[in-house]
Backbone as a ProteinNet text record, in pm:
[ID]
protein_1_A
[PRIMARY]
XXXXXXXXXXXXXXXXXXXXXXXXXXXXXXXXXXXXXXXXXXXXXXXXXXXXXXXXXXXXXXXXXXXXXXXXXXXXXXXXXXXXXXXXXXXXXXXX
[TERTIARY]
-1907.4	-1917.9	-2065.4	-2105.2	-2248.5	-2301.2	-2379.4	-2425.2	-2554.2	-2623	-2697.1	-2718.9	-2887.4	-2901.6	-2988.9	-2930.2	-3023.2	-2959.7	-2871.8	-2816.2	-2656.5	-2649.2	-2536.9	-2503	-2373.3	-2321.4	-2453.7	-2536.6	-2633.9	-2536.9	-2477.3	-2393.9	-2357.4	-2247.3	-2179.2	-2247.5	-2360	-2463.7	-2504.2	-2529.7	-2613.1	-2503	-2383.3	-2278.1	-2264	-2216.6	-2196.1	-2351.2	-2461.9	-2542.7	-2537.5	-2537.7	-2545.5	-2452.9	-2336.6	-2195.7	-2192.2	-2215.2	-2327.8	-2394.1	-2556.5	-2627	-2563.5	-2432	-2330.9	-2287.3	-2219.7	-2133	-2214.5	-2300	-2419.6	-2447.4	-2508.4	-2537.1	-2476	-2286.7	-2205.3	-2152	-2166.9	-2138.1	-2268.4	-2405.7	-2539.5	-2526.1	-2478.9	-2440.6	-2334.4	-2237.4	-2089.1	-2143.9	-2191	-2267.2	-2379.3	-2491.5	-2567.9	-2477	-2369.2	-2318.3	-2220.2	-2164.6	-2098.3	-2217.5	-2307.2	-2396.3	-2436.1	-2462.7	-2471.3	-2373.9	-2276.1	-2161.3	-2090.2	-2173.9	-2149.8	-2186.3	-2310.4	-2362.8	-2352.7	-2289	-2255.7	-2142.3	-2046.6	-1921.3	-1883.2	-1778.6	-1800.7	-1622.3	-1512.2	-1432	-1357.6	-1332.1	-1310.2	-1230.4	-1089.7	-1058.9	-1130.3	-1204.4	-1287.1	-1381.1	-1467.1	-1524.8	-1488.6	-1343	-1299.3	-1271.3	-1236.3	-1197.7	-1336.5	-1442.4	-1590.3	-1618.9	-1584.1	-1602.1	-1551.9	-1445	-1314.2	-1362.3	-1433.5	-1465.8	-1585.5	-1673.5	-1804.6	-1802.4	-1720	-1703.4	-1650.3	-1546.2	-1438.5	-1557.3	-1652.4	-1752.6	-1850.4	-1862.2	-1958.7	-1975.5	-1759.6	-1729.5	-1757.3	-1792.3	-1765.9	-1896.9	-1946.1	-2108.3	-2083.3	-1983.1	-1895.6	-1877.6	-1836.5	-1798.6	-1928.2	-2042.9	-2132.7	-2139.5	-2152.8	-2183.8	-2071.3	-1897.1	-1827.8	-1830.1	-1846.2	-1908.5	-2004.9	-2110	-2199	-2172.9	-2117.2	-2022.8	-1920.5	-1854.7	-1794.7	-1819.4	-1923.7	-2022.8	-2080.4	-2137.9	-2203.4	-2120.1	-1992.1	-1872.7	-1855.2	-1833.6	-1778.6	-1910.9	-2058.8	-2156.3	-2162.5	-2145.5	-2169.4	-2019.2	-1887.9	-1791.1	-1836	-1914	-1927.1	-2055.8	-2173.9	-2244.2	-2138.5	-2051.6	-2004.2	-1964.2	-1887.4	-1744.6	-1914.8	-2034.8	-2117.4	-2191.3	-2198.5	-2292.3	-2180.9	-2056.8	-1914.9	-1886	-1943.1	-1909.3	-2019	-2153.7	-2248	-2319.8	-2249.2	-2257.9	-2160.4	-1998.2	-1886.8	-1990.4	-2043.4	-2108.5	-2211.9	-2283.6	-2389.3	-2333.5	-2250.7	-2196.5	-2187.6	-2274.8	-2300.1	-2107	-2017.7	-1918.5	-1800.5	-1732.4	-1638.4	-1527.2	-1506.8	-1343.6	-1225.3	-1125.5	-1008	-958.1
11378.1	11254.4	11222.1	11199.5	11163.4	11023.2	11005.6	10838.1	10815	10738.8	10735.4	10571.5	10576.6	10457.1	10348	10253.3	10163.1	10150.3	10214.1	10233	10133.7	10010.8	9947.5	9877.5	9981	9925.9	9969.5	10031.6	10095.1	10149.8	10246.7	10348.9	10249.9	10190.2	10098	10001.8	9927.1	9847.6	9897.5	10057	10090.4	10151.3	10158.2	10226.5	10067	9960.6	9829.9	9775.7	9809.3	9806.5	9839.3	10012.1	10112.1	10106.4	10087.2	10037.3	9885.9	9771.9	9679.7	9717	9776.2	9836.4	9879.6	9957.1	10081.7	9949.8	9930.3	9795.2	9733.1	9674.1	9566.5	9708.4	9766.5	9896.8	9941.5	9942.2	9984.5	9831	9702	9596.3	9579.8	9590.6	9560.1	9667	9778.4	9938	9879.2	9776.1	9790.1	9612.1	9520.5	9409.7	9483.6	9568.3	9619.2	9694.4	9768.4	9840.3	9721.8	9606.6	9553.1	9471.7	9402.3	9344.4	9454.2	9574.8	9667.5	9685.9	9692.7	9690.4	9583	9497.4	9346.4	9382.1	9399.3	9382.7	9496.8	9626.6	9755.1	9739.9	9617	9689.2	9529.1	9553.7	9469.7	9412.7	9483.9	9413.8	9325.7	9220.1	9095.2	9154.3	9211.8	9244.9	9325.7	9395.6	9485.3	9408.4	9341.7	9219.4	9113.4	9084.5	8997.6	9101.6	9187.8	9289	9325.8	9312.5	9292.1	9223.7	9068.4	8983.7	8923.4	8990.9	8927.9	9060.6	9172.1	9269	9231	9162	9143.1	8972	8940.6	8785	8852.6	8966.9	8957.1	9006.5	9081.3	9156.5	9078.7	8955.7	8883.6	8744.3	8778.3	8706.2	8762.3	8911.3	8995.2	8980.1	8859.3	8852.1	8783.3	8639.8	8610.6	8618.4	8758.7	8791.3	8863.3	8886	8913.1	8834.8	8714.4	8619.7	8622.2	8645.5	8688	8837.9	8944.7	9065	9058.2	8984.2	8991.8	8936.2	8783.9	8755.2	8838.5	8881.3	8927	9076.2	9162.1	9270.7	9185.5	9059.6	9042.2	9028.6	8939.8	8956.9	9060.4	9151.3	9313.4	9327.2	9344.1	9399.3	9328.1	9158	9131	9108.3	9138.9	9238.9	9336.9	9411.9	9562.7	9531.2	9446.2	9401.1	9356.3	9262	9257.6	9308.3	9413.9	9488.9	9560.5	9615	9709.1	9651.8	9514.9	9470.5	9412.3	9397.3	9402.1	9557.8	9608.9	9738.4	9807.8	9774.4	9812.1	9683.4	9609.1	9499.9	9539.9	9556.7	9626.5	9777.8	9833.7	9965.6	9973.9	9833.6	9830.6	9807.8	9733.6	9704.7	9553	9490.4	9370.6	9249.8	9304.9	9224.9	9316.8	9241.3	9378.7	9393.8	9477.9	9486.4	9536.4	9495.9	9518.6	9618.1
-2206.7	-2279.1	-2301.9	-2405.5	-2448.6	-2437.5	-2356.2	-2294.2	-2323.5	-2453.8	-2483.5	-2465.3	-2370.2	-2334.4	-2460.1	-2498.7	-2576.2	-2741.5	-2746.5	-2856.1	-2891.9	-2793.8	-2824.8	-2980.6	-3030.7	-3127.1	-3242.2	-3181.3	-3342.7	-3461.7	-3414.4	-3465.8	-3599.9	-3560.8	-3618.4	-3753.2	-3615.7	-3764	-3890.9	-3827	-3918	-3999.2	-3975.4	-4108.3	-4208.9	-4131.3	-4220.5	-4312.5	-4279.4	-4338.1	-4467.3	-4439.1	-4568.8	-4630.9	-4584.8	-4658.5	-4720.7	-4707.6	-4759.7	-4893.3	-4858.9	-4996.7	-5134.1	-5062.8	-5146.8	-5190	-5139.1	-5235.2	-5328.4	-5273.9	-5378.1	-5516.9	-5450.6	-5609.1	-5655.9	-5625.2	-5741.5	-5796.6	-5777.4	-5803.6	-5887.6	-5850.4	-5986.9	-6128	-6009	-6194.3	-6295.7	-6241.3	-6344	-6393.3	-6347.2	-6385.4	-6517.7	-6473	-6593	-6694.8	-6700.6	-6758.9	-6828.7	-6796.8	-6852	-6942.9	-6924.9	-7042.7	-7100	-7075.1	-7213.9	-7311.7	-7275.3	-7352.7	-7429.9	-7376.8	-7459.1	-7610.6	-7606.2	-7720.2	-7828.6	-7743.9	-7822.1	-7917.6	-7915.4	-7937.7	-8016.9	-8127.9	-8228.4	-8239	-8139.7	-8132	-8100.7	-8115.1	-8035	-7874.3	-7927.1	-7787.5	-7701.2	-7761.9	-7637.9	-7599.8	-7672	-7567	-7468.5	-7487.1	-7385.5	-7314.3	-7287	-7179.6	-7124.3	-7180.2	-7082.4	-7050.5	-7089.7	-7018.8	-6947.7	-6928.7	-6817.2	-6675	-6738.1	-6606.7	-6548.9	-6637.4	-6580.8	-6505.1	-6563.9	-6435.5	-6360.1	-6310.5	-6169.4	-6114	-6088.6	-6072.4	-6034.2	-6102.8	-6036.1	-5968.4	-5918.4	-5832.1	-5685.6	-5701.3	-5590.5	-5465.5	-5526.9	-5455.2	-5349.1	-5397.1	-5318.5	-5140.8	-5181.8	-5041.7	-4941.2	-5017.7	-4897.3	-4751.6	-4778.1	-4649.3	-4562.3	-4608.3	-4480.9	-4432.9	-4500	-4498.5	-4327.5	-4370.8	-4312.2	-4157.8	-4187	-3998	-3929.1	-4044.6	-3940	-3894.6	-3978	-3906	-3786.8	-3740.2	-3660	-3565.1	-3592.5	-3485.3	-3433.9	-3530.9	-3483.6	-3329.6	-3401	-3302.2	-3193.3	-3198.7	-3043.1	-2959	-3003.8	-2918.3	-2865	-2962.7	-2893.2	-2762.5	-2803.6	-2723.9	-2582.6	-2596.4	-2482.5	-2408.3	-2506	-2360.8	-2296.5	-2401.1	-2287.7	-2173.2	-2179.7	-2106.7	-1945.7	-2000.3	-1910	-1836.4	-1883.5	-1827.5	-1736.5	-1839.6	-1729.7	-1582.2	-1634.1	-1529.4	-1421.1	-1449.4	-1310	-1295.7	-1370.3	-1296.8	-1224.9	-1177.5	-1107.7	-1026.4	-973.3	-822.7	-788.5	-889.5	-872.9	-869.3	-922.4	-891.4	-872.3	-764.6	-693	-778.4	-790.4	-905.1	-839.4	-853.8	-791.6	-729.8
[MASK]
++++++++++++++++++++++++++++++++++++++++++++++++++++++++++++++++++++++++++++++++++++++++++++++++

């Protein structure tokens, strides 16, 4: 088993992070790609069909700020159970 000291819940942060970024840059590509296409295209229905994609799209911003709690939820669970675990592994409280 691999026990690497100092690293609680890194692993993790650093996937919701980059997974984060990914989201935001395929949500700014289809936002730029939908105002390009605004102005390319001369049929009424194909413009409401861009502009009905480029609002759902930039409702999607939306959701960063719960994104973001409950990544922090996630990390200080994981903070806990380790600091619960290496606390019963010092000796310091007797366990059953």
């Amino acid at each position: 088993m691999k026990k690497e000291r100092g690293t609680a819940g890194l692993n993790v942060l650093l996937s919701v992070v980059t997974l984060i970024f990914v989201i935001g840059l395929i949500v700014m590509v289809f936002a730029l790609m939908s105002g390009e296409l605004q102005g390319a295209t001369d049929d009424p229905t194909a413009i409401q069909v861009i502009n009905d994609t480029g609002s759902s799209i930039a409702g999607v911003t939306a959701w960063f700020p719960i994104i973001i709690v409950i990544t922090a939820m996630v990390v200080l669970i994981l903070l806990t159970v380790i600091i619960i675990t290496a606390i019963r592994g010092s000796g310091l409280i007797a366990s059953a």
